[in-house]
LUMKE-925061 format. One line per field, with one value per residue: residue in three letters; x, y, z of N, C-alpha, C in turn. Coordinates in Angstrom, 2 decimals, decimal comma. Atoms other than C-alpha are relative to their C-alpha. Layout:
N
residu: [ALA; ...] $
n.x: [X; ...] $
n.y: [Y; ...] $
n.z: [Z; ...] $
ca.x: [X; ...] $
ca.y: [Y; ...] $
ca.z: [Z; ...] $
c.x: [X; ...] $
c.y: [Y; ...] $
c.z: [Z; ...] $
***
This chain:
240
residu: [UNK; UNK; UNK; UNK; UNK; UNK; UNK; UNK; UNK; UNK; UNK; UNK; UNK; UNK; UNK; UNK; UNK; UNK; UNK; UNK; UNK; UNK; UNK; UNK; UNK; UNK; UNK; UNK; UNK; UNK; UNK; UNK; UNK; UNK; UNK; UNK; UNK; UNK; UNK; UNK; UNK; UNK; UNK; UNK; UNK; UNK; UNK; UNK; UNK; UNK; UNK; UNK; UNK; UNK; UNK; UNK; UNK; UNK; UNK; UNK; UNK; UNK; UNK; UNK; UNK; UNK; UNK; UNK; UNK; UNK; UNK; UNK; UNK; UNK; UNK; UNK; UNK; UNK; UNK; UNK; UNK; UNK; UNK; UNK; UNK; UNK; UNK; UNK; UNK; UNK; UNK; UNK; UNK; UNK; UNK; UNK; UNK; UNK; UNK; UNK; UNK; UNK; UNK; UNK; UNK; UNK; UNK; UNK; UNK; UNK; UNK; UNK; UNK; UNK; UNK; UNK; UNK; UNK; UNK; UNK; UNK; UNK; UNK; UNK; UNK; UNK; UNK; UNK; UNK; UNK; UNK; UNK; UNK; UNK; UNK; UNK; UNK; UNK; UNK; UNK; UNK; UNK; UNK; UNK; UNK; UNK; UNK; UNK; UNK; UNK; UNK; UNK; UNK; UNK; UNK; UNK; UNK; UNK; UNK; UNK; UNK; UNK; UNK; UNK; UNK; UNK; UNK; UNK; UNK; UNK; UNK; UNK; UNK; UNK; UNK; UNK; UNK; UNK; UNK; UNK; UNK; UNK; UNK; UNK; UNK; UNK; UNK; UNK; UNK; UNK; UNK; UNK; UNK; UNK; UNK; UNK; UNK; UNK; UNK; UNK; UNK; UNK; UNK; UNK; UNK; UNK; UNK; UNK; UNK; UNK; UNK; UNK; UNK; UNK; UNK; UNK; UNK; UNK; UNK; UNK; UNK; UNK; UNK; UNK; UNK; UNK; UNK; UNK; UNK; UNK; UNK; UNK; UNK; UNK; UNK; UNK; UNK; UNK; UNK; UNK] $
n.x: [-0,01; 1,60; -0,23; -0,07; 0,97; -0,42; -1,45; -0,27; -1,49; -0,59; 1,18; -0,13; 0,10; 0,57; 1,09; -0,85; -1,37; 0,40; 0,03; 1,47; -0,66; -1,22; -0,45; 1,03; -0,03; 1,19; 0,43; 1,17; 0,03; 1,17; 0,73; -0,53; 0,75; -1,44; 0,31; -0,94; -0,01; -0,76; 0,92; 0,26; -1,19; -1,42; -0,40; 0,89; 1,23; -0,92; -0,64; 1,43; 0,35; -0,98; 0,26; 1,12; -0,82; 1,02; -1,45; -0,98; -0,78; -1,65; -0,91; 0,28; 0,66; 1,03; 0,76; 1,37; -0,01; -1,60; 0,37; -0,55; 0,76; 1,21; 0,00; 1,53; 0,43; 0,15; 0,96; 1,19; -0,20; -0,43; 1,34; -0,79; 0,39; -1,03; 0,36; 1,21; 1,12; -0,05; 1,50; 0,79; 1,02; 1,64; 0,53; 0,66; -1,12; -0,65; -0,07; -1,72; -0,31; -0,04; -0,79; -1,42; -0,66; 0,06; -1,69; -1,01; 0,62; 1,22; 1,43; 1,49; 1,21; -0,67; 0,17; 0,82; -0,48; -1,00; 0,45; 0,84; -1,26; -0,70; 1,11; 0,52; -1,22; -0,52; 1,15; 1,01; 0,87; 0,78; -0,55; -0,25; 0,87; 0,01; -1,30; -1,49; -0,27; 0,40; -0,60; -1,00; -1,35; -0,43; 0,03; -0,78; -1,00; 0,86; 0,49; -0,94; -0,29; 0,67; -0,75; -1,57; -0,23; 0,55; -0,82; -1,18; -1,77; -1,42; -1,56; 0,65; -1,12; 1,06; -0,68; 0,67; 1,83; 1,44; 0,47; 1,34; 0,53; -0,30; -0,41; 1,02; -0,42; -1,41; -0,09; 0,86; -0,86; -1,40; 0,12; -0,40; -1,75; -0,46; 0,76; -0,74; -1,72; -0,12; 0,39; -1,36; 0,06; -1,13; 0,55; -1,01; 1,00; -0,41; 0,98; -0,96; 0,70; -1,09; 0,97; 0,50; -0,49; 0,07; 1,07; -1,02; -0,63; -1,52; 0,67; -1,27; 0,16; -0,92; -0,04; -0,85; -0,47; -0,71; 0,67; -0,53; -0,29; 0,95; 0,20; 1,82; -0,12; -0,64; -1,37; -0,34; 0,04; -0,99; -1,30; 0,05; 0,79; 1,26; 1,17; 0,79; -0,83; -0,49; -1,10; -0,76; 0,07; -0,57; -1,68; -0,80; 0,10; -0,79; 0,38; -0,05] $
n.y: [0,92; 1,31; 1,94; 0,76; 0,90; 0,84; -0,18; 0,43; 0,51; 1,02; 0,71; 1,01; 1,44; 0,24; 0,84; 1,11; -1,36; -1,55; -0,98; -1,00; -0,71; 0,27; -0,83; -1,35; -0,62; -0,60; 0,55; -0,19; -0,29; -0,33; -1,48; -0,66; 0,14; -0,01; 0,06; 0,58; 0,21; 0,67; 0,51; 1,89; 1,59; -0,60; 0,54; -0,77; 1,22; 1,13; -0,69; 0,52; 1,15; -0,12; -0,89; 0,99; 1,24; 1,14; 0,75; 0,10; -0,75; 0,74; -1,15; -1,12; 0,33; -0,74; 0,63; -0,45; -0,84; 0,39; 1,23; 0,58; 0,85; -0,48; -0,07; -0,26; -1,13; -1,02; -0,27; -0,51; -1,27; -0,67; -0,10; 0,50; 0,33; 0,13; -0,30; 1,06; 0,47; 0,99; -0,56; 1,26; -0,40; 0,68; -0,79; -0,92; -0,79; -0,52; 0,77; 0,24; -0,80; 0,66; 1,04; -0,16; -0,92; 0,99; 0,58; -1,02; -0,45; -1,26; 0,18; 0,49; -1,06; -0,75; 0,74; -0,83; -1,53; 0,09; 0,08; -0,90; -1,14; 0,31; 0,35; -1,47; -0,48; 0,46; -0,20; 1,16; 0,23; 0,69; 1,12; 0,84; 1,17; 0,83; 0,89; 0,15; 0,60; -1,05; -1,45; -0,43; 0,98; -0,69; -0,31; 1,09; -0,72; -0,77; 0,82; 0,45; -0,89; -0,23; 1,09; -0,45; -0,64; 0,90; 0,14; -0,75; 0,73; -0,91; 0,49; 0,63; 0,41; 0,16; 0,41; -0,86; -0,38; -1,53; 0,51; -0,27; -0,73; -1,33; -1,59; -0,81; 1,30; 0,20; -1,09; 0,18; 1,22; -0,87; -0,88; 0,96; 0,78; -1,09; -0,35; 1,29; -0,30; -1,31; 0,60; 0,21; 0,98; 0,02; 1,21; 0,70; 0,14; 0,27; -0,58; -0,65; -1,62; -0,73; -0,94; 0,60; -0,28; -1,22; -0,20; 1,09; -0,33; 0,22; 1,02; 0,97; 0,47; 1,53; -0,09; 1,15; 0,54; -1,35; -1,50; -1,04; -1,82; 0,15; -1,20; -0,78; -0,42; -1,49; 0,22; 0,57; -0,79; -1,56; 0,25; 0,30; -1,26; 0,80; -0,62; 1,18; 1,43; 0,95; -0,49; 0,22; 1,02; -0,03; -0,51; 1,14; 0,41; -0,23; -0,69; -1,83] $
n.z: [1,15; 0,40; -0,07; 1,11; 0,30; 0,95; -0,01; 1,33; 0,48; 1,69; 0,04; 1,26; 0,10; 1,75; 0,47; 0,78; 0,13; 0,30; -1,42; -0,09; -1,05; -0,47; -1,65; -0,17; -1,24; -0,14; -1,35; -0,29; -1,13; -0,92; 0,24; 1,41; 1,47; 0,79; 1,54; 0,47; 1,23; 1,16; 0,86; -0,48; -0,36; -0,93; -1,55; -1,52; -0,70; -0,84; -1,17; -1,48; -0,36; -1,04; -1,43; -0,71; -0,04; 0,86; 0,02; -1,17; 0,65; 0,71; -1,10; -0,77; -1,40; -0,07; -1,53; 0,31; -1,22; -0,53; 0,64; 1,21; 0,31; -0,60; -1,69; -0,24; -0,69; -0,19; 0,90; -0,66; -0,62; 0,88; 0,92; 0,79; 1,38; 1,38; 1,46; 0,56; -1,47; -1,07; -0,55; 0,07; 0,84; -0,17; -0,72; 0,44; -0,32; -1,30; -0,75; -0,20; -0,89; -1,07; -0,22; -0,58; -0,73; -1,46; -0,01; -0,93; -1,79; -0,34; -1,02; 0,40; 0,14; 0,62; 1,11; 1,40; 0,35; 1,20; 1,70; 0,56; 0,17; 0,64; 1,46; -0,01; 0,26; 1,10; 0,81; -0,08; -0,55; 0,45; 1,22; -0,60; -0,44; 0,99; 0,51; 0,54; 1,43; 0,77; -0,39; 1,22; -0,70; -0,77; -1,70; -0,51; -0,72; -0,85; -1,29; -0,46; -0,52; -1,30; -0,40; -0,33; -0,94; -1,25; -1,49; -0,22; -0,06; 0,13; 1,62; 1,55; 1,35; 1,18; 1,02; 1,01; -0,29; 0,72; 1,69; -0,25; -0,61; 0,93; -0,08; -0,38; -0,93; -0,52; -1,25; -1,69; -0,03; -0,31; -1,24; -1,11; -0,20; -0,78; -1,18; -0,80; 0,11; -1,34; -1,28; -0,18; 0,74; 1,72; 2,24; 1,12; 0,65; 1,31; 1,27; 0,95; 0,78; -0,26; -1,04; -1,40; -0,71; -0,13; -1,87; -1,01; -0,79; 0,57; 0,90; 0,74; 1,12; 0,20; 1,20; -0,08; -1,16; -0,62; -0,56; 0,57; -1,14; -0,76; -0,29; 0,44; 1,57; 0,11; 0,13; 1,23; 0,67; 0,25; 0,59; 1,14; 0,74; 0,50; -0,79; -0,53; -0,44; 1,02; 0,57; -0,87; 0,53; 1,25; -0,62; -0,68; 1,33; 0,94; 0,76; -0,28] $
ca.x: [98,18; 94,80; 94,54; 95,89; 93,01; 94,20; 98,15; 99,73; 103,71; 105,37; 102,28; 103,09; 100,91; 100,53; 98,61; 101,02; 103,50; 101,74; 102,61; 98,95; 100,67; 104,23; 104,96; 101,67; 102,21; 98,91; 97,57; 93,97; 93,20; 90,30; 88,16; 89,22; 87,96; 90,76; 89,92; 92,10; 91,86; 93,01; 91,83; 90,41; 92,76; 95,14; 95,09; 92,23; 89,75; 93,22; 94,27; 90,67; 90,71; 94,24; 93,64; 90,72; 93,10; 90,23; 93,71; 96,75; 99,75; 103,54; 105,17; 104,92; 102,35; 98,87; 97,05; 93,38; 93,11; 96,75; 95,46; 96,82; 93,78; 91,32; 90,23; 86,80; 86,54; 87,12; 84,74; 82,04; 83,65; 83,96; 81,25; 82,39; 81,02; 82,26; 82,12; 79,99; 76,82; 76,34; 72,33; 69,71; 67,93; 64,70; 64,37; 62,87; 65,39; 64,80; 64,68; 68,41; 68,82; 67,65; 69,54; 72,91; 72,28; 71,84; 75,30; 76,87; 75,08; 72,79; 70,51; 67,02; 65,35; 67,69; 67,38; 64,31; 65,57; 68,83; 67,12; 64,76; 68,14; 70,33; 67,24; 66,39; 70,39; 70,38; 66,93; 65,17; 62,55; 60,08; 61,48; 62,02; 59,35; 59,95; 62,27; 65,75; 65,36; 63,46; 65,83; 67,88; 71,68; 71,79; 69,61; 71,39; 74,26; 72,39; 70,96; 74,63; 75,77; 72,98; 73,92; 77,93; 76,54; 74,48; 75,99; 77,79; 81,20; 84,42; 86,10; 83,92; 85,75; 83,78; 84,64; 83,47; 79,73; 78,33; 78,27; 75,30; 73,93; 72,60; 74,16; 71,54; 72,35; 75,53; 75,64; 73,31; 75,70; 79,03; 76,73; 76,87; 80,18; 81,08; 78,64; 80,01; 84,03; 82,91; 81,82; 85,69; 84,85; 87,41; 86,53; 88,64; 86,78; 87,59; 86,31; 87,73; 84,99; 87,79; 85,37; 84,35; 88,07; 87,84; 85,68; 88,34; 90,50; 93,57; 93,26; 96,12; 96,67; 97,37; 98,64; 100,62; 100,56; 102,02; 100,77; 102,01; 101,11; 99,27; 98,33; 95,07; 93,83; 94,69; 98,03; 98,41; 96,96; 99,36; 102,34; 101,27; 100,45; 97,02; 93,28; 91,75; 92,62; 91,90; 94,61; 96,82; 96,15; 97,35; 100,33; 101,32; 100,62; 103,22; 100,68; 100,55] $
ca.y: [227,77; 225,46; 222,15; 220,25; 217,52; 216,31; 215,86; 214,50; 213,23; 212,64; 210,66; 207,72; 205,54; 203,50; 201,06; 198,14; 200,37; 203,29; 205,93; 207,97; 209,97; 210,73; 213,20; 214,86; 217,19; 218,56; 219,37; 220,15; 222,55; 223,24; 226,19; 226,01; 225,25; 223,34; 222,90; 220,04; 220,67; 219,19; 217,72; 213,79; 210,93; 213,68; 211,80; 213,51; 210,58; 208,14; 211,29; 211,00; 207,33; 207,09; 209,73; 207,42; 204,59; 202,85; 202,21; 201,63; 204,05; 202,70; 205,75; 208,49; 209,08; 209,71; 210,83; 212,15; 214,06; 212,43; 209,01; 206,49; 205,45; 203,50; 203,65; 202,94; 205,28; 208,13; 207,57; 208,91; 212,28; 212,09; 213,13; 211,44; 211,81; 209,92; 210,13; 207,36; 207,47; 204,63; 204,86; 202,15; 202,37; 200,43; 202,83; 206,36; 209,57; 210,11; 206,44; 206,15; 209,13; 207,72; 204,61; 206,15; 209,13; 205,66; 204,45; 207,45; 207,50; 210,50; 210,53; 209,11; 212,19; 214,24; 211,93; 213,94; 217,72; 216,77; 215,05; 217,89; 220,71; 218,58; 217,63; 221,48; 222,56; 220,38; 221,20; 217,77; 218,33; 217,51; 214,31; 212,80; 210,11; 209,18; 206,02; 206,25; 204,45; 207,27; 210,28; 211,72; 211,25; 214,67; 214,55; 211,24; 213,52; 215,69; 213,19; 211,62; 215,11; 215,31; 212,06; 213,52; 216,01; 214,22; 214,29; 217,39; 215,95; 217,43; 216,53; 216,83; 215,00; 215,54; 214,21; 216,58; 217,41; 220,23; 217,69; 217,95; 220,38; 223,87; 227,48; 228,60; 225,02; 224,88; 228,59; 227,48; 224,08; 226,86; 229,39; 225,76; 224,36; 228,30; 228,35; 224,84; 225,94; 229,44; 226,63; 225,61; 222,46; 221,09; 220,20; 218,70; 219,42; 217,93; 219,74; 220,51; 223,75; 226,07; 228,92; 227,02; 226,88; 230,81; 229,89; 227,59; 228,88; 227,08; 225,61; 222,51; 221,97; 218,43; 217,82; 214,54; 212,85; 216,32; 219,25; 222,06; 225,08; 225,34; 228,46; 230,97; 231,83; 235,31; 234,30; 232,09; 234,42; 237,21; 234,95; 233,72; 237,00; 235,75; 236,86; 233,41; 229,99; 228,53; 230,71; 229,63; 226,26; 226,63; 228,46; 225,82; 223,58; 225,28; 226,54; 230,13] $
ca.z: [49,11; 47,46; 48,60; 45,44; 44,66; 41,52; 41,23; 37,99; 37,53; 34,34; 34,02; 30,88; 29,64; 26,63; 24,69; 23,18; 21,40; 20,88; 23,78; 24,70; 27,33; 27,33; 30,22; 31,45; 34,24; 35,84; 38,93; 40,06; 42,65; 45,85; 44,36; 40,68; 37,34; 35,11; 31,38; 29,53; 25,46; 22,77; 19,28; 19,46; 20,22; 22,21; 24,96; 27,56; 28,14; 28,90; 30,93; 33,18; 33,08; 34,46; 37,08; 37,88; 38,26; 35,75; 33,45; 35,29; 34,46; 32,57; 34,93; 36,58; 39,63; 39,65; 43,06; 43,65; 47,00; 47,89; 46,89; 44,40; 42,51; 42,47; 46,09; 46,77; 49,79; 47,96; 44,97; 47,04; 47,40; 43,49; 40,88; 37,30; 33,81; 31,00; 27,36; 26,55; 29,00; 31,63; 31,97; 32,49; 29,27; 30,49; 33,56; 33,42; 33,92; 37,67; 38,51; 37,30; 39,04; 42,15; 41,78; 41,42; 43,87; 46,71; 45,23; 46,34; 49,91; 49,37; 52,34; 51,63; 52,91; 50,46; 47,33; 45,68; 46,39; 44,81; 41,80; 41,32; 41,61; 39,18; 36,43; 37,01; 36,15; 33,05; 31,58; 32,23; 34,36; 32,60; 30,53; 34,07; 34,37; 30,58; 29,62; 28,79; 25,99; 24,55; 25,31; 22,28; 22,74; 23,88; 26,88; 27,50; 28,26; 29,95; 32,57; 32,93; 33,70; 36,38; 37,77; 37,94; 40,12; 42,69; 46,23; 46,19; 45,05; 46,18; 42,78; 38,99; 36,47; 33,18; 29,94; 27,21; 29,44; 26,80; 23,30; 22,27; 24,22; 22,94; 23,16; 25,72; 28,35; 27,98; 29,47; 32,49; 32,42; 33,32; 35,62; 38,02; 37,22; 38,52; 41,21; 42,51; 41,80; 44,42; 47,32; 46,98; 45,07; 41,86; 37,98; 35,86; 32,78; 29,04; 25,66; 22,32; 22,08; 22,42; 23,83; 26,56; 27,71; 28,21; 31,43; 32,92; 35,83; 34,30; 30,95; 29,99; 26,62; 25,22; 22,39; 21,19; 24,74; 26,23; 28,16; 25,68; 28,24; 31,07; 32,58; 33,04; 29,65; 29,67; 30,55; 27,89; 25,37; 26,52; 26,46; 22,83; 21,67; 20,42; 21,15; 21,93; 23,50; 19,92; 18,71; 21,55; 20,50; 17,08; 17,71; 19,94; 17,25; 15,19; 12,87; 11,96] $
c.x: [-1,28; 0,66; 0,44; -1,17; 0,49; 1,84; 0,14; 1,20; 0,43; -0,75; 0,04; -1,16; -0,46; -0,80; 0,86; 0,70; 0,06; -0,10; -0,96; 0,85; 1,21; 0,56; -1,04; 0,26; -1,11; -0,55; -1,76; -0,56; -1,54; -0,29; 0,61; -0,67; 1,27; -0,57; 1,38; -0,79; 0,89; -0,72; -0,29; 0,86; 1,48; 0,34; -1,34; -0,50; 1,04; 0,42; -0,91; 0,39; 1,34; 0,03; -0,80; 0,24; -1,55; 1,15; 1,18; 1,47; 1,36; 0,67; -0,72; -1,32; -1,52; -1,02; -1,66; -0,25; 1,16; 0,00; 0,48; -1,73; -0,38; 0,03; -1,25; -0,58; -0,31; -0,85; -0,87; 0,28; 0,29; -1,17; 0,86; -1,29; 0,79; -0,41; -0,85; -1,12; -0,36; -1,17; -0,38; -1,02; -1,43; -0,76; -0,53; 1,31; -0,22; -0,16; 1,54; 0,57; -0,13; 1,02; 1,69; 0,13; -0,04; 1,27; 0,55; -0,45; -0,22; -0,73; -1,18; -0,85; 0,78; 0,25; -0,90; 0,23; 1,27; -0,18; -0,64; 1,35; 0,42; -0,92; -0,10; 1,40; 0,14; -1,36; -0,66; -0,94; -1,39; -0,34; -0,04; -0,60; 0,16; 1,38; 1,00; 0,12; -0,80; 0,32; 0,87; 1,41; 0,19; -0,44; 0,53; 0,90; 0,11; -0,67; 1,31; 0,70; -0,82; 0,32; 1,42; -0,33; -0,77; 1,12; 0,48; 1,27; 0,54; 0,67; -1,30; 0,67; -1,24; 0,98; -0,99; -1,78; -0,39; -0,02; -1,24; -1,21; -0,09; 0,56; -0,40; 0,16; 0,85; 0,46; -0,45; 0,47; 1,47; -0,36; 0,11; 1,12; 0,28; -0,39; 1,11; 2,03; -0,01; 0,06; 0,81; 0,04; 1,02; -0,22; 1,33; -1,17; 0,97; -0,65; 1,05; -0,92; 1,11; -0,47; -0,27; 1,37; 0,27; -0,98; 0,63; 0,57; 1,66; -0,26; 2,16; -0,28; 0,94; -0,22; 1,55; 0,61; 0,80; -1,07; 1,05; -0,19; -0,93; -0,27; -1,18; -0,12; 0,46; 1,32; 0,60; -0,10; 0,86; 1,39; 0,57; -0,58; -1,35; -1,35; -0,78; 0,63; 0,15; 1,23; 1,46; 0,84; 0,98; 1,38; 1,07; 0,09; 1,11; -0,72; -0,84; -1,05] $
c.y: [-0,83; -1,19; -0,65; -1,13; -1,14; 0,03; -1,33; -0,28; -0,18; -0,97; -0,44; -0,91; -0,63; -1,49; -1,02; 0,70; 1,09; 1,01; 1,39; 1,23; -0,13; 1,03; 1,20; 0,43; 0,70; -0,13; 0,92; 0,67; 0,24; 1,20; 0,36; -0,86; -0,66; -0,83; -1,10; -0,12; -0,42; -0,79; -1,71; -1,20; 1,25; -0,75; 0,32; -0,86; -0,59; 0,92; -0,27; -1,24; -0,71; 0,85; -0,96; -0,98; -1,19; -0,73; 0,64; 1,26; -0,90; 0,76; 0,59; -0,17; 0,84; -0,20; 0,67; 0,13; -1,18; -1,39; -1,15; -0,63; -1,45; -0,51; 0,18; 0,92; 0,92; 0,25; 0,77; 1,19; 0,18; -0,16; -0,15; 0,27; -0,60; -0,14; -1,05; 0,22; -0,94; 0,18; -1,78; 0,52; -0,41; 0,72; 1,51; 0,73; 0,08; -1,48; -0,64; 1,36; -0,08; -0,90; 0,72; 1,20; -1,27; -0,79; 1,21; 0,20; 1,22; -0,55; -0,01; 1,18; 1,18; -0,20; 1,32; 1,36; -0,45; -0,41; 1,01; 1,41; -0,95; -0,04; 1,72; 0,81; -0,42; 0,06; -1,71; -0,40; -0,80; -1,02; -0,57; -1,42; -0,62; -1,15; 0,58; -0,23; 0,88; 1,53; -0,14; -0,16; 1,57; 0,17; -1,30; 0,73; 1,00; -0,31; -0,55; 1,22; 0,43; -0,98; 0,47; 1,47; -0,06; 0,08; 0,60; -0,52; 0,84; 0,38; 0,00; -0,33; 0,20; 0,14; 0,67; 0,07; 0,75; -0,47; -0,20; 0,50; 1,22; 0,48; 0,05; -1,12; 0,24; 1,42; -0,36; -1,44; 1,00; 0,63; -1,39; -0,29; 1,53; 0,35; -1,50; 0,67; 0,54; -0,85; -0,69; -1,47; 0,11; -0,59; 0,32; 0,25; -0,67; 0,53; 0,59; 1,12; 1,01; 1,37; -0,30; 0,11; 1,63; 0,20; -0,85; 1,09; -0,08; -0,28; -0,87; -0,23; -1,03; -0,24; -0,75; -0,77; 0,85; 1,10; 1,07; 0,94; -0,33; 1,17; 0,44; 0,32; 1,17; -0,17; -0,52; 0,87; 1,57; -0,74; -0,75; 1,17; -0,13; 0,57; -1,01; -1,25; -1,12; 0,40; -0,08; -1,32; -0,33; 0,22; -0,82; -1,36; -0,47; 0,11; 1,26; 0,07] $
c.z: [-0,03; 0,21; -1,91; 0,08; -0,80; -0,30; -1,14; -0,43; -0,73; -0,29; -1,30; 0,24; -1,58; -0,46; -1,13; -0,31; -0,66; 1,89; 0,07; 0,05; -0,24; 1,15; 0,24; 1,29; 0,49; 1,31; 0,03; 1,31; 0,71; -0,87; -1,05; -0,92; -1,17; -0,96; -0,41; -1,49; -0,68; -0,95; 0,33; -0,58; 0,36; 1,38; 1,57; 0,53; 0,67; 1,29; 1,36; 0,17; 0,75; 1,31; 1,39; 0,61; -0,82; -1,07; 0,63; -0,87; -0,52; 0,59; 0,27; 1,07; -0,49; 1,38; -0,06; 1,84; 1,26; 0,47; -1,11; -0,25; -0,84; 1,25; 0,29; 0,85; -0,72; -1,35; 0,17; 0,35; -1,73; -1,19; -1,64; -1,07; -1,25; -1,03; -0,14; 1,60; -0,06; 0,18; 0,06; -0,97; 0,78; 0,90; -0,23; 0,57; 1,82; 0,76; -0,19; 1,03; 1,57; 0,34; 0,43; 0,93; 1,51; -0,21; 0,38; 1,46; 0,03; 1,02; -0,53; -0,05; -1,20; -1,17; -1,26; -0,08; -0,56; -1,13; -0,41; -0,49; -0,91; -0,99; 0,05; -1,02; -1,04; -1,00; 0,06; 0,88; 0,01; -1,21; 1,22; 0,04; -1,59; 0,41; -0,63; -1,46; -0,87; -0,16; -1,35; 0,75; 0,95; 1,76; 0,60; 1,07; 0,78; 1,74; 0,53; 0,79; 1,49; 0,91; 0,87; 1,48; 1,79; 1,31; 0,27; -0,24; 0,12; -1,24; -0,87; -0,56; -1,44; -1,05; -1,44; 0,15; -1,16; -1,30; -0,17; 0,43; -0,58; 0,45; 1,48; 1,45; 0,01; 1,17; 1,36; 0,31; 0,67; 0,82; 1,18; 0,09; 1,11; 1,32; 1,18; 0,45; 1,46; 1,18; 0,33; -0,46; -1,52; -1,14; -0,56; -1,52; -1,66; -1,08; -0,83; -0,12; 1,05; 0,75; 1,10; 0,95; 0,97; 1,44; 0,88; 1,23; -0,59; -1,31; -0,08; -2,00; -1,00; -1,45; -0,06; 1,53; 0,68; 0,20; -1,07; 1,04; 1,01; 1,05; 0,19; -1,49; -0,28; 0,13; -1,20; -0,96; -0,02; -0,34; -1,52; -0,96; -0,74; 0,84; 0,58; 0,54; -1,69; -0,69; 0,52; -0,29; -1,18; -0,14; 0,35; -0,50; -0,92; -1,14; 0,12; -0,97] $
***
């Protein structure tokens, strides 16, 4: 059996008396790839940010390598992107990149080969030495994604990484996520591009504060008679 990583309980939570979440079940395993879609305001970001223990849950249990979070230890074993990027405009791309690979305790002598591999993986090599404040929004999300992968983390959480990003990246954005998965590392990934789930391991699919299915895609698509995950989607939906 895979180490579980991410583990997920009837997992409620809500926002005055609107209920996000009403019973997400989801777990996250060592050496897998797990896709969570669904259209925007389904719930995914509250799903990360509860996982995160960033907000607190109304039930059910949420752990993170058999953890209640948050738990400062084990930040540092966890590589995070979230939808809005967290940068220092005023600094240049590899001097935020510095900064936060010395909040995770990268080793000093190991700082500039991991900035050069992560800027390399996300196409910003040579944008590094510019300002922040002069990056488009996409390589924003581009540099936050390099950032998320700093330190080798056990755990990726990413919150819709490939917006804004072309065709032609986002592919060489999935040959890593896949390369990382093989070295028995776990993503959590979020994205409504419904293609992209088709490279998951598992995909969940949320929809009204509920996991509707959760399965490999091929599974899903055989037990929804259907040729794609968007068609899976739909289905599950209840529109034909």
């Amino acid at each position: 059996m895979s180490e579980t990583v991410i583990d997920l309980t009837h997992l409620i939570k809500k926002f005055g008396k609107q209920t996000v979440l009403k019973d997400v079940n989801l777990t996250v395993n060592k050496g897998e790839i797990v896709g969570l879609i669904g259209p925007s305001g389904a719930g995914k970001s509250t799903v990360i940010k509860t996982t995160l223990g960033m907000e607190v849950a109304d039930g059910g249990k949420a752990t993170v390598f058999g953890e209640t979070m948050p738990d400062r230890q084990l930040l540092a074993r966890i590589g995070y992107m979230a939808q809005t990027d967290a940068l220092y405009e005023s600094l240049s791309g590899k001097e935020n990149l510095s900064f936060f690979a010395k909040m995770k305790g990268v080793a000093k002598n190991s700082i500039n080969q991991e900035i050069d591999h992560a800027a390399k993986v996300v196409d910003l090599t040579d944008d590094l030495n510019k300002r922040v404040s002069g990056y488009s929004g996409g390589m924003k999300r581009r540099l936050s994604l390099a950032i998320a992968l700093l330190g080798n983390p056990e755990l990726l959480v990413l919150d819709e990484p490939t917006v804004g990003i072309d065709p032609a990246l986002r592919r060489q954005v999935w040959r890593e996520l896949h390369a990382i998965r093989d070295e028995g590392r776990a993503i959590l990934i979020t994205t409504h591009v419904m293609d992209e789930a088709e490279l998951t391991d598992r995909v969940a699919l949320l929809l009204n504060g509920e996991v509707m299915a959760f399965d490999q895609p091929d599974k899903l698509k055989e037990e929804y008679q259907v040729a794609t995950i968007e068609d899976v989607f739909l289905k599950a939906e209840g529109v034909e």
